[in-house]
N, C-alpha and C positions, 0 to 999 in steps of 0.2 A: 315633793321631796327631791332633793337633788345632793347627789353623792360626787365630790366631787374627784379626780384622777388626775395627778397632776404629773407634767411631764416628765420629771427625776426619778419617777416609779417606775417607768415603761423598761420592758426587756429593750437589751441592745444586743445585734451581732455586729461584730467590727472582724472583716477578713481581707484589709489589705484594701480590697479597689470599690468595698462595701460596705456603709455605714446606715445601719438602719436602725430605728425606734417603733418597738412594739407596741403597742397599746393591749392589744390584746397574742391570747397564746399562738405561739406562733413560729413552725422547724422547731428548734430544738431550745425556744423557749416555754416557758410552763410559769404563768401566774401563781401565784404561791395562793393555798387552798383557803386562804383566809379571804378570797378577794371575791364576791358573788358575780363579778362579771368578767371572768378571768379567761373564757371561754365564748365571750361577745356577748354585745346588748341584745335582746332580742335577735331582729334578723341579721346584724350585724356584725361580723363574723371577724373580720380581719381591717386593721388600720395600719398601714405600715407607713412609718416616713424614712425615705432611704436617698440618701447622700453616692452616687456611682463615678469613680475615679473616670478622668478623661480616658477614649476608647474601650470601656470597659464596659461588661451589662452581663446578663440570663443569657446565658444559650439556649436554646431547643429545648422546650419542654411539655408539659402537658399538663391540663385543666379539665372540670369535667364538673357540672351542674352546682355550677357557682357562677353569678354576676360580679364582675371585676372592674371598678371601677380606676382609670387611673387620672392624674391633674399635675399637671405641670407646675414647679413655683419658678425655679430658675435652669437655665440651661435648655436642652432639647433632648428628648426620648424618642429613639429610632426604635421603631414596630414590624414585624413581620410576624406572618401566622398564615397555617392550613388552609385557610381558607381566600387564599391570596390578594390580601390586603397587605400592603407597606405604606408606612407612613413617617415623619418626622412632627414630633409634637411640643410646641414651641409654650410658654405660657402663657396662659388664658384658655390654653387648649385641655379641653375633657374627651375623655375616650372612656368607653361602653365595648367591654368583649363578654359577651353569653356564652360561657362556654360548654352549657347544656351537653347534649352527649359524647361532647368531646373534642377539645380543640388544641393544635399545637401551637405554641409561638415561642417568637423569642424578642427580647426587648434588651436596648443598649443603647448608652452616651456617644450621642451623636458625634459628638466633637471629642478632637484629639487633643485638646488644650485644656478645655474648661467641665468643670463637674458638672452633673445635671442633680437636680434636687426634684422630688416626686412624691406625690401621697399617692398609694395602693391601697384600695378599700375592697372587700370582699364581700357579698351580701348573698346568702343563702337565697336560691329559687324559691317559688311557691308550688316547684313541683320536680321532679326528675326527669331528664330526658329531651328534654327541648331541644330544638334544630339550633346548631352553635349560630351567632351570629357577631358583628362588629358595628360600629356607630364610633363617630367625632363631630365634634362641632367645637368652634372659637366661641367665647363668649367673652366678650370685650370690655377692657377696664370702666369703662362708663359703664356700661351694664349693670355691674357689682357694686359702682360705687353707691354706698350707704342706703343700698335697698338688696331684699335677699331675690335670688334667681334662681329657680328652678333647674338645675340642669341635668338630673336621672330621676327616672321613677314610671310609675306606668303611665304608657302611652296617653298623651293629651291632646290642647287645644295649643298647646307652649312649643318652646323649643327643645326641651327636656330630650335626653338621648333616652327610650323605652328603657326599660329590666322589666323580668318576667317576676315580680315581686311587689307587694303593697309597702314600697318603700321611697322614698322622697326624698331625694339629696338636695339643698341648699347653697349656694355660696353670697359672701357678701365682703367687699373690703369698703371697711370701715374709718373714718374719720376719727381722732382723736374728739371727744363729746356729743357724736352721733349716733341714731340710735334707731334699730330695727327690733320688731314686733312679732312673734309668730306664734298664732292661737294652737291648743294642742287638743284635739278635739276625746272626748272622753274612750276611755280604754286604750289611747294611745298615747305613747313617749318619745321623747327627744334626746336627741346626744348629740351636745357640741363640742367639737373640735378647733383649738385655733391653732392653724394653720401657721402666723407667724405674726405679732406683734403683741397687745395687750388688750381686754376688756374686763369687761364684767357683766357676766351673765345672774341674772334674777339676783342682781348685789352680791354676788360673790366672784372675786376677784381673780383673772385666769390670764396666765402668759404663756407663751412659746411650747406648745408641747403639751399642753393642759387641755383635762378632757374635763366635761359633765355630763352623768345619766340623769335625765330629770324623768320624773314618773309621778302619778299625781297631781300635778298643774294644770293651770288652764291655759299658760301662755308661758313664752318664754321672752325675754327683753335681752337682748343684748347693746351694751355701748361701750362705742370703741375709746381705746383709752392710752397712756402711754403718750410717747413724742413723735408720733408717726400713723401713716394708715395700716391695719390691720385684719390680716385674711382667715377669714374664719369661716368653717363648714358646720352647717345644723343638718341634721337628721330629723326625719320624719316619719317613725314606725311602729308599726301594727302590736 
């Protein structure tokens, strides 16, 4: 079964030096009560794509027993947090902050000229309380290209940055008529995200902004599609 979410649905906040799309609920957006995952897929908590005017970003804030995932598409995202890690995060680059029992940061557009573009993902712990932690790594465009890469979930034999959660984040950029494969092993589901170009997932057809819950499958098929390569993240959860 596969339900599909298609971009032009997603809450938006627009205030000036911030442009974000919701996927799911999220600050002072609220899924309308007709939508069964209006609230997140499973673990799955929060997808944000957010657009941040030059010099602009979060100030100071605080987190607390949620895995945060963030991915660069364009621009650079400047990091600082409690736990004294700074960073600049250019694209291709993945960041992992646990923010278990409790972490502060703040995140902004690096550059004074050009916007940053970002996906924030949020993914409920498998438990309360954890020591906070931080994780990045590059994962480079040959990497992605037309094969999927593991880059968060529990601790492996990969390069995968850990979360304290039975959850498997994916990325792959895709070729126009290329095609990746990801089995879905029984009791568990998938949810794809693309990121930015066009496919089509298990024959149903997804662009810029378009999500799918798939549930009940064995596999999921994705091929890229459209006039260009296309970035798109699969889920892999409990």
């Amino acid at each position: 079964m596969i339900t599909l979410r298609t971009g032009k649905d997603r809450g938006a906040t627009s205030i000036g030096w911030l442009e974000s799309k919701h996927s799911f609920s999220f600050g002072e957006y609220r899924a309308p009560l007709s939508d069964p995952f209006g609230f997140g897929f499973r673990t799955l908590r929060v997808l944000n794509d957010d657009i941040v005017a030059p010099g602009q970003g979060f100030g100071t804030h605080g987190h607390r027993d949620m895995e945060i995932i963030s991915i660069v598409l364009s621009g650079a995202l400047e990091h600082r947090d409690s736990l004294g890690h700074g960073a600049v995060l250019p694209p291709g680059e993945v960041q992992v902050m646990s923010a278990g029992s409790g972490i502060q940061h703040s995140e902004f557009n690096h550059s004074k000229t050009e916007p940053v573009h970002f996906l924030q993902v949020w993914i409920l712990p498998d438990a309360r309380g954890h020591a906070p932690g931080y994780g990045q790594r590059a994962f480079s465009a040959a990497s992605r290209a037309n094969r999927l890469v593991r880059v968060a979930g529990p601790a492996g034999n990969d390069e995968a940055l850990p979360i304290h959660q039975d959850a498997h984040l994916f990325v792959t950029t895709l070729a126009p008529g290329a095609t990746v494969r990801h089995a879905i092993a029984a009791g568990r589901a998938a949810y794809i995200h693309v990121a930015q170009g066009a496919c089509t997932v298990n024959g149903q057809s997804l662009t810029t902004g378009d999500g799918a819950a798939i549930e009940e499958e064995k596999d999921v098929v994705v091929e890229g599609g459209g006039a260009g390569p296309s970035d798109v993240l699969v889920f892999d959860l409990a």
